[in-house]
C-alpha positions as CSV (number, residue, x, y, z in Angstrom):
1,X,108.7,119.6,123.2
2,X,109.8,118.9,119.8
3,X,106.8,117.0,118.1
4,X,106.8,115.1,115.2
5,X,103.4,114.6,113.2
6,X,102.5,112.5,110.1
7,X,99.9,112.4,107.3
8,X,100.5,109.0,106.0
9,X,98.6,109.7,102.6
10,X,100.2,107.0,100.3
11,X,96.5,106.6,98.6
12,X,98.2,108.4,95.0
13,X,95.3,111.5,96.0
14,X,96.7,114.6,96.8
15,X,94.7,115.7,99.7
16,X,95.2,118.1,102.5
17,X,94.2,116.8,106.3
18,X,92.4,119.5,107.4
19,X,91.9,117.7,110.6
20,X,96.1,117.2,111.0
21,X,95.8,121.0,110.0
22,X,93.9,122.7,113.4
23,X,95.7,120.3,115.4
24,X,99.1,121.6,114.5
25,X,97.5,125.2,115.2
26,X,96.5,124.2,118.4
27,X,100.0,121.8,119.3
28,X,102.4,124.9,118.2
29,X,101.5,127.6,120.4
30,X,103.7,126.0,123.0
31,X,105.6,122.7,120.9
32,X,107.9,123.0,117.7
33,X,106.2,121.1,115.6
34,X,107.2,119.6,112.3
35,X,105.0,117.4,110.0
36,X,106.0,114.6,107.6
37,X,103.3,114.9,104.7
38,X,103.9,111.4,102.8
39,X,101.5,112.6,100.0
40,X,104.5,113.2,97.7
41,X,107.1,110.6,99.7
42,X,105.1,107.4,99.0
43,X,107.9,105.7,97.3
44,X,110.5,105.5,100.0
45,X,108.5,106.3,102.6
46,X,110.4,104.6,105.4
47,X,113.8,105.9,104.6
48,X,112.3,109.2,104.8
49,X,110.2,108.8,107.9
50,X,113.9,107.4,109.8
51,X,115.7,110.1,108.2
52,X,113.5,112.9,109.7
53,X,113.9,111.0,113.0
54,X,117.1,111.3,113.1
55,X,117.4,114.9,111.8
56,X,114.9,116.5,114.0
57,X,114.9,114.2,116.9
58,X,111.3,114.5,118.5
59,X,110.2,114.2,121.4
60,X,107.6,112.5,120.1
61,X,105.9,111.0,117.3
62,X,101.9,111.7,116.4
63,X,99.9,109.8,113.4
64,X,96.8,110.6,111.9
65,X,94.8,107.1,111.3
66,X,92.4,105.9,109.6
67,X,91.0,102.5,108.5
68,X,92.4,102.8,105.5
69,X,95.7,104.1,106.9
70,X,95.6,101.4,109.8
71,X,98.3,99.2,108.1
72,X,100.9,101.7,107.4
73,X,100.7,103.4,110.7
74,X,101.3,100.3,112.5
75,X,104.0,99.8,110.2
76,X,105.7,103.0,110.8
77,X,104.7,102.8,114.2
78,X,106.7,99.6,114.4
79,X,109.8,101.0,112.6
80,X,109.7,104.2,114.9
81,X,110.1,102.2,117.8
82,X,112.1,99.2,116.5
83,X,114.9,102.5,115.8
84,X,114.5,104.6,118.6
85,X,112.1,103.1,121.0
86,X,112.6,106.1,123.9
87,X,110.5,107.8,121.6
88,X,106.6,108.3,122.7
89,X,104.2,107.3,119.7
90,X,100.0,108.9,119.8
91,X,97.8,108.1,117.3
92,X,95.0,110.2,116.4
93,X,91.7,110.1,113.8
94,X,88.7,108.2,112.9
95,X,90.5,105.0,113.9
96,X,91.7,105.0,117.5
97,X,88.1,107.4,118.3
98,X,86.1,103.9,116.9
99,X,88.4,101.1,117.9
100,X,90.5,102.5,121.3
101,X,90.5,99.7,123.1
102,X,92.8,97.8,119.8
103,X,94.7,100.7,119.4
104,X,96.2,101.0,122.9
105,X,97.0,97.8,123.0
106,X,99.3,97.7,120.0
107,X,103.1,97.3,122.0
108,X,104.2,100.5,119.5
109,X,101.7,102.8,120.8
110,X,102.0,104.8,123.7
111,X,98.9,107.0,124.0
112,X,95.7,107.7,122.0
113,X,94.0,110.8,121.0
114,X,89.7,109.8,120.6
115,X,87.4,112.4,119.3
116,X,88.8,115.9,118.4
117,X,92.3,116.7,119.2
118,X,93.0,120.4,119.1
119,X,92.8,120.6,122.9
120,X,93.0,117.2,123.6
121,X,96.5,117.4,122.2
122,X,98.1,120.4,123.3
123,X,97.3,119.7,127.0
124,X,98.4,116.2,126.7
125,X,101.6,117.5,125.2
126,X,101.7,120.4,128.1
127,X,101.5,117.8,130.7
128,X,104.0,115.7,129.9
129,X,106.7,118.9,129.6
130,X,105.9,119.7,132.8
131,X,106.3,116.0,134.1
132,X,103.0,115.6,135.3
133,X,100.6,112.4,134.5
134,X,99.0,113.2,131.1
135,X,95.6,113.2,132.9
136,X,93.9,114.4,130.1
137,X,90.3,114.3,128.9
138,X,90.2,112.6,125.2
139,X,93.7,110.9,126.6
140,X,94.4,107.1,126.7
141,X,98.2,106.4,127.9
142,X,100.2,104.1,128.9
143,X,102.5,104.7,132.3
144,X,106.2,103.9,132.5
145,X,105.1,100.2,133.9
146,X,102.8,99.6,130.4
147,X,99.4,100.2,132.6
148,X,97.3,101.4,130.4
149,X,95.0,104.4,131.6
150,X,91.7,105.7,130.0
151,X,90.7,109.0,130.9
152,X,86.7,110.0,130.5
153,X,86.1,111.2,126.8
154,X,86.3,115.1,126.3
155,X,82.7,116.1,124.8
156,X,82.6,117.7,121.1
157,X,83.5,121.6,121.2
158,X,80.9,123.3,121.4
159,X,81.6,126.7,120.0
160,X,83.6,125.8,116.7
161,X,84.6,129.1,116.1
162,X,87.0,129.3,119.2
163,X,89.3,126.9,117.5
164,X,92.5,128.6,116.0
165,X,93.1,128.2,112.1
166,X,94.3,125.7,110.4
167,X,98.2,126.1,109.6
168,X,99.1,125.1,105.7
169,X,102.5,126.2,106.0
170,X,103.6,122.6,106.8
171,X,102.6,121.3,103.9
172,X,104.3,121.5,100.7
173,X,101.4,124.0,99.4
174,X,103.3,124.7,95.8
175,X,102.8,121.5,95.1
176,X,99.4,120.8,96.3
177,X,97.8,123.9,94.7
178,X,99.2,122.9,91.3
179,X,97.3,119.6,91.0
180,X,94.2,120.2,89.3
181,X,90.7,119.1,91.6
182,X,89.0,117.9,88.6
183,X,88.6,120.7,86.6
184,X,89.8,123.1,89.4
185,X,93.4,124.2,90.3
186,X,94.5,126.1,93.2
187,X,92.4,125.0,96.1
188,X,92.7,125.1,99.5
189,X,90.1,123.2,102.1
190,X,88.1,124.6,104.6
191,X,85.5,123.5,107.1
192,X,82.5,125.8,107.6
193,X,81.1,122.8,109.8
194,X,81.9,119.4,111.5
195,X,79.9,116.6,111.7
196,X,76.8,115.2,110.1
197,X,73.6,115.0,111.5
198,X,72.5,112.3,109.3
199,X,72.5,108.5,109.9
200,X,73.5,106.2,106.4
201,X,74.1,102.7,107.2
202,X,76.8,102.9,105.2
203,X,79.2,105.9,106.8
204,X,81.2,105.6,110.2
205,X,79.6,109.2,111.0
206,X,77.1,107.8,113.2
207,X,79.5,105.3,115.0
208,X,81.7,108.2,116.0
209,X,78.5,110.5,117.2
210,X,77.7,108.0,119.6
211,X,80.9,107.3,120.7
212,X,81.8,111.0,121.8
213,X,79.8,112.8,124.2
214,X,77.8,116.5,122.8
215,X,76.8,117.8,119.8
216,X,78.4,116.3,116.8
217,X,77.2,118.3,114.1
218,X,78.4,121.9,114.8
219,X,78.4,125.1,112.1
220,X,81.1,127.9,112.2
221,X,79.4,131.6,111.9
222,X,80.4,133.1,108.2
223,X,82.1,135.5,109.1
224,X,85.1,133.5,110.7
225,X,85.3,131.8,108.0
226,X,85.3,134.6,105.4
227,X,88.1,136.0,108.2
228,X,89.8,132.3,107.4
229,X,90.0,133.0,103.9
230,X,91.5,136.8,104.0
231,X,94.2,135.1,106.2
232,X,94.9,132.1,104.0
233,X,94.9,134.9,100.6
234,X,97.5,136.5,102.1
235,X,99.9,133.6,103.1
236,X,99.2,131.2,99.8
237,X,97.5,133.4,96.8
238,X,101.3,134.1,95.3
239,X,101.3,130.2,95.6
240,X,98.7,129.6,93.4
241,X,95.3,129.6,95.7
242,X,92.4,130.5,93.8
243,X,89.4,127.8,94.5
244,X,88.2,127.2,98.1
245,X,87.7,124.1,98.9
246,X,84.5,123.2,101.7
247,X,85.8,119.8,103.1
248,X,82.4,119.4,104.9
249,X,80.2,116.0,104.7
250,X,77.4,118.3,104.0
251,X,77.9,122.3,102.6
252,X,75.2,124.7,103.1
253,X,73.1,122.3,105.2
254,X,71.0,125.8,106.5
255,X,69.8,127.8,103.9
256,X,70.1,131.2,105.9
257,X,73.6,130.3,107.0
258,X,74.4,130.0,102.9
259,X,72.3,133.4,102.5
260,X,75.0,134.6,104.7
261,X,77.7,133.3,104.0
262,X,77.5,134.4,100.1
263,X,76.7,137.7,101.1
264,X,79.1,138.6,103.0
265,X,81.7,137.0,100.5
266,X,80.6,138.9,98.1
267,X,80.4,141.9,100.2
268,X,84.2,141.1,100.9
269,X,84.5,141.1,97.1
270,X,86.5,137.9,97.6
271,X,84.3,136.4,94.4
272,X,86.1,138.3,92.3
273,X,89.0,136.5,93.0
274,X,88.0,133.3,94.7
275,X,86.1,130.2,93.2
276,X,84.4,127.3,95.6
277,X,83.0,123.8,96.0
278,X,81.4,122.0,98.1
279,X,79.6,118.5,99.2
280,X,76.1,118.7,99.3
281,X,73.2,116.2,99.6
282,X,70.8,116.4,96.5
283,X,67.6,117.4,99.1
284,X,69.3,120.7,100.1
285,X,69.4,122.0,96.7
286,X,66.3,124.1,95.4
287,X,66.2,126.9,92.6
288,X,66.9,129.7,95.5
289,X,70.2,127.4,97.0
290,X,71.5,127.0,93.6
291,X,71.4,130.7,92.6
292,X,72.8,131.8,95.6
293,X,75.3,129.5,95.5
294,X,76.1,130.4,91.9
295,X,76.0,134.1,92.6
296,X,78.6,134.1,94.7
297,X,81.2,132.2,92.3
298,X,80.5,128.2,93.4
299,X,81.5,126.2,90.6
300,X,81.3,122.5,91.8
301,X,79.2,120.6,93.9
302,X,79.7,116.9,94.9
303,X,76.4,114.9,95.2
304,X,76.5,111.4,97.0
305,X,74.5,109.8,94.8
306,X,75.2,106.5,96.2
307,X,73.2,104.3,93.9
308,X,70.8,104.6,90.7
309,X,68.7,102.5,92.6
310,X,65.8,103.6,94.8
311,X,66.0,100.3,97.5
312,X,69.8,99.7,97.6
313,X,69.9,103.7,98.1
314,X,67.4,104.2,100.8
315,X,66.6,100.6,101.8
316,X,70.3,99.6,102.1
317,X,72.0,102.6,102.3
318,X,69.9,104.7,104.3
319,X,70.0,107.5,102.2
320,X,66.7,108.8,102.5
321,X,67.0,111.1,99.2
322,X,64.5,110.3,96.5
323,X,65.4,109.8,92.2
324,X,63.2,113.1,92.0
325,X,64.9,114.8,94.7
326,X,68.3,113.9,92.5
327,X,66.8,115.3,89.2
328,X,65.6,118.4,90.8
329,X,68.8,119.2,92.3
330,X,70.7,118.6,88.9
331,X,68.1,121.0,87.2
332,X,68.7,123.7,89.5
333,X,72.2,123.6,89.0
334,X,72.2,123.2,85.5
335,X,70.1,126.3,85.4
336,X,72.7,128.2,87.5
337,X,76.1,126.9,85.6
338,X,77.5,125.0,88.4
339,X,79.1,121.6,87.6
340,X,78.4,118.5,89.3
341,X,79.6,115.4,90.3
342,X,77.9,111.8,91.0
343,X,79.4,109.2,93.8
344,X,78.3,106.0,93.3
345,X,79.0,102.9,95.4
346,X,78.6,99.6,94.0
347,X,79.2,96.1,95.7
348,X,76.7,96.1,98.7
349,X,75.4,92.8,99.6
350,X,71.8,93.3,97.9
351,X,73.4,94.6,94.9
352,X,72.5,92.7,91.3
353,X,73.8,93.6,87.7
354,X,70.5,95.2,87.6
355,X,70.9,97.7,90.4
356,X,74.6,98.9,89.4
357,X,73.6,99.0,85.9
358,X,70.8,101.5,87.5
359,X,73.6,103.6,88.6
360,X,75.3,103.7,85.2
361,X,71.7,105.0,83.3
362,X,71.5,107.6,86.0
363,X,74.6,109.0,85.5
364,X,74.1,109.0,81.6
365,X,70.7,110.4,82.0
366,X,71.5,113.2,84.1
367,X,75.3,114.0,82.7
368,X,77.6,114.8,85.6
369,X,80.8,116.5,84.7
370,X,82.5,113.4,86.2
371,X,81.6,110.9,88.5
372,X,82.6,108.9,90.7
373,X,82.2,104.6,91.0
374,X,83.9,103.1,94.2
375,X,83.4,99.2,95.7
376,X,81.3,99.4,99.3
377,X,83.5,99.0,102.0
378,X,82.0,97.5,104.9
379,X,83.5,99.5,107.7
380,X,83.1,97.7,111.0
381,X,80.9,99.8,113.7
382,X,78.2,101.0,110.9
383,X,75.4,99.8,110.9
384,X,75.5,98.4,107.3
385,X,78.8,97.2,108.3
386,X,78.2,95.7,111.4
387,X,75.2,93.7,110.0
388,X,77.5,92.5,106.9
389,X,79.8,91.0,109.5
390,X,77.7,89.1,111.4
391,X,75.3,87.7,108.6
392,X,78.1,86.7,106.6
393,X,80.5,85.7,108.6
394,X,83.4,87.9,107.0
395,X,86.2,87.9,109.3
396,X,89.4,90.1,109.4
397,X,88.8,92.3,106.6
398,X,92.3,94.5,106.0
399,X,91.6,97.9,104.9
400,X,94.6,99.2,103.4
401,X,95.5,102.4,101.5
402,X,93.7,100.8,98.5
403,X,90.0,102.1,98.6
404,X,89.0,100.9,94.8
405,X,88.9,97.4,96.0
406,X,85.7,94.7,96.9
407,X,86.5,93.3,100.0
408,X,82.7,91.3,100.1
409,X,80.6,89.7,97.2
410,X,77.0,90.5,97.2
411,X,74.9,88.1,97.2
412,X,74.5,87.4,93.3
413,X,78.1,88.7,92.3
414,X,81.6,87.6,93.0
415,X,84.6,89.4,93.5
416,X,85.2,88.7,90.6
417,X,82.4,89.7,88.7
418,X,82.2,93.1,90.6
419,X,86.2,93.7,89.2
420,X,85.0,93.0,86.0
421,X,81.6,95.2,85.9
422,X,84.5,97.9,88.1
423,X,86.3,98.1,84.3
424,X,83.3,98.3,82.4
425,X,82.3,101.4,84.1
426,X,85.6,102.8,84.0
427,X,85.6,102.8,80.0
428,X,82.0,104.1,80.5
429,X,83.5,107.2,83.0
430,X,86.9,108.0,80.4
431,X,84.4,108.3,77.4
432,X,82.0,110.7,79.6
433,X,85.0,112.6,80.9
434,X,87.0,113.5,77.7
435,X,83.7,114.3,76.1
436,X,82.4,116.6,78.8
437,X,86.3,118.1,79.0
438,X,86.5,118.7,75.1
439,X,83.0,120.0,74.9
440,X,83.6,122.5,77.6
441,X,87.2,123.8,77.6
442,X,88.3,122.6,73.9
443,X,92.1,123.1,73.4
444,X,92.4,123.6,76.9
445,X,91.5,120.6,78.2
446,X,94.2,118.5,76.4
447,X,96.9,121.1,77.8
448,X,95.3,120.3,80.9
449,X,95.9,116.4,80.7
């Protein structure tokens, strides 16, 4: 079958889908398989996505959606069908794994895809070239009289290192590798794990390990992933790949995995030529993670910080990490040379002018390279979310592409006020960023902006 897949990233962040990534592995070991990355389309979009449609002519069309995506896929979704309505539309992603039962019943939408689609997928696809019913665990579809069936949910793979290796070569990598990741060109992401075994009220991680059957949070062995990296060196290092990127929600979660892992990358002698960063939670970090870590050429860690706050981080959020546990961790990678980065949410219901400005002396304090300051979004099936909901009686909230945008007030601050307070930091974050640039790379830095 001739499939068509799209990443509709019109967010302005140039981002790889690593998930969109292994199931095109897994889809084209039988199906051609072509993928519309909107990352660098999102100004005529439409004219492009009917334009593809009409050159390659698939036998169907597949979207990866999220919440944030929601709008635009039904849009396109909508347009596909409007043009060329014999073709068979499947959505995949956070969103139709959370909310099923709303995305079948969208008239556009032919089948879903909930929980992990690398098998899911292909045998979907397999069934349907052979004219059999797509009975299919993972599988929602609609028959040629509109019923609508729901096949059981296909547990979380167990063994994460039986799926096949995420395939770049769809995406326009020239173009992704030369955008700098903050201070770090030429990266390519990679999963060493999936999942998150934590719970913060905040994150739709939780929603979607209850919603799946098995073991959500799952850990690759290091050396298929240093076997990930030889292969990806030799397709894309003449392209520019020089940083590897761990898209993980949490990196290096098990300290001997990390001992491992570094080891054997160093072994490899791939830090000699390769870079890395990662996610991390500020309790994993100790003097003996940051070294190893270091050793082995990791340059940048991402720290959800969350808040400056001790209640609205643990209290509200969940968090469960302490202000000490956040100034250790930034001593022991200070003492090793790695960089760091704060994320910071502001605009939860019990947040004051107080609490956010909490946040701001943190990050002042402690000196991240960069961070980051983004508005709560109360996603519907968390528990923070869920609770905002129904105490508040917000109704209908739209999540669009838009992420840096208060959809609530808290309960002292209005929209408005939050906007305003949103500016303030950002004049606070451009002073912080070109000092910490010009202080560390000079000359360098201004050719780099």
């Amino acid at each position: 079958m001739k499939i068509l897949l799209i990443d509709p990233n019109l967010s302005g962040m140039i981002s790889q889908n690593v998930g969109l990534a292994y199931v095109i592995s897994s889809v084209e070991q039988r199906h051609r398989v072509k993928l519309l990355d909107l990352t660098f389309q999102s100004k005529r979009y439409n004219e492009y996505i009917l334009a593809q449609i009409e050159r390659e002519k698939p036998d169907l069309v597949g979207l990866s959606v999220t919440s944030f995506s929601l709008r635009v896929s039904m849009e396109i979704s909508e347009l596909i069908k409007r043009r060329c309505s014999e073709i068979r539309i499947i959505w995949g992603g956070g969103y139709p794994t959370l909310f099923p039962e709303e995305s079948i019943s969208s008239p556009s939408i032919d089948a879903i895809c909930i929980g992990e689609g690398e098998i899911s997928a292909l045998e979907y696809l397999n069934r349907l070239e052979d004219g059999s019913e797509p009975n299919v665990e993972g599988i929602w579809y609609k028959d040629k009289k509109g019923l609508v069936h729901k096949n059981r949910l296909r547990p979380f793979e167990e063994n994460i290192d039986n799926m096949p290796f995420p395939n770049w070569d769809h995406w326009k990598m020239d173009k992704h590798l030369e955008k700098n990741l903050y201070f770090v060109p030429g990266a390519v992401k990679f999963l060493a794990s999936r999942g998150c075994p934590y719970s913060c009220s905040f994150c739709s991680n939780d929603a979607i390990r209850k919603s799946i059957p098995g073991r959500y949070y799952r850990q690759r062995t290091p050396q298929n992933i240093i076997e990930e990296i030889k292969i990806n060196e030799s397709r894309y290092w003449e392209k520019g790949f020089r940083v590897i990127h761990f898209a993980d929600e949490i990196f290096g979660l098990n300290y001997e995995f990390l001992k491992d892992f570094c080891r054997l990358f160093k072994k490899e002698g791939l830090d000699k030529k390769f870079s890395w960063c990662c996610a991390t939670r500020a309790d994993v970090i100790t003097e003996d993670w940051a070294r190893t870590a270091a050793d082995s050429g990791c340059v940048w860690i991402w720290l959800g910080i969350e808040s400056g706050d001790d209640y609205v981080r643990n209290g509200v959020y969940k968090k469960n990490i302490t202000g000490d546990q956040i100034i250790g961790a930034v001593s022991c990678l200070r003492n090793n040379g790695i960089a760091y980065n704060f994320s910071i949410m502001v605009g939860c219901p019990e947040d004051t002018r107080e609490t956010i400005e909490k946040s701001i002396r943190l990050a002042k304090a402690l000196k991240p390279a960069t961070f980051d300051v983004s508005f709560y979004q109360p996603l519907p099936k968390t528990e923070l979310g869920a609770e905002i909901l129904r105490t508040m009686k917000v109704r209908d909230i739209v999540f669009d592409r838009h992420v840096d945008y208060p959809r609530i007030r808290t309960k002292s601050l209005s929209i408005s006020d939050l906007n305003k307070i949103m500016w303030k930091i950002r004049l606070i974050k451009l002073y912080m960023f070109l000092f910490v640039g010009l202080k560390s790379k000079k000359i360098v830095f201004i050719l780099d902006i």
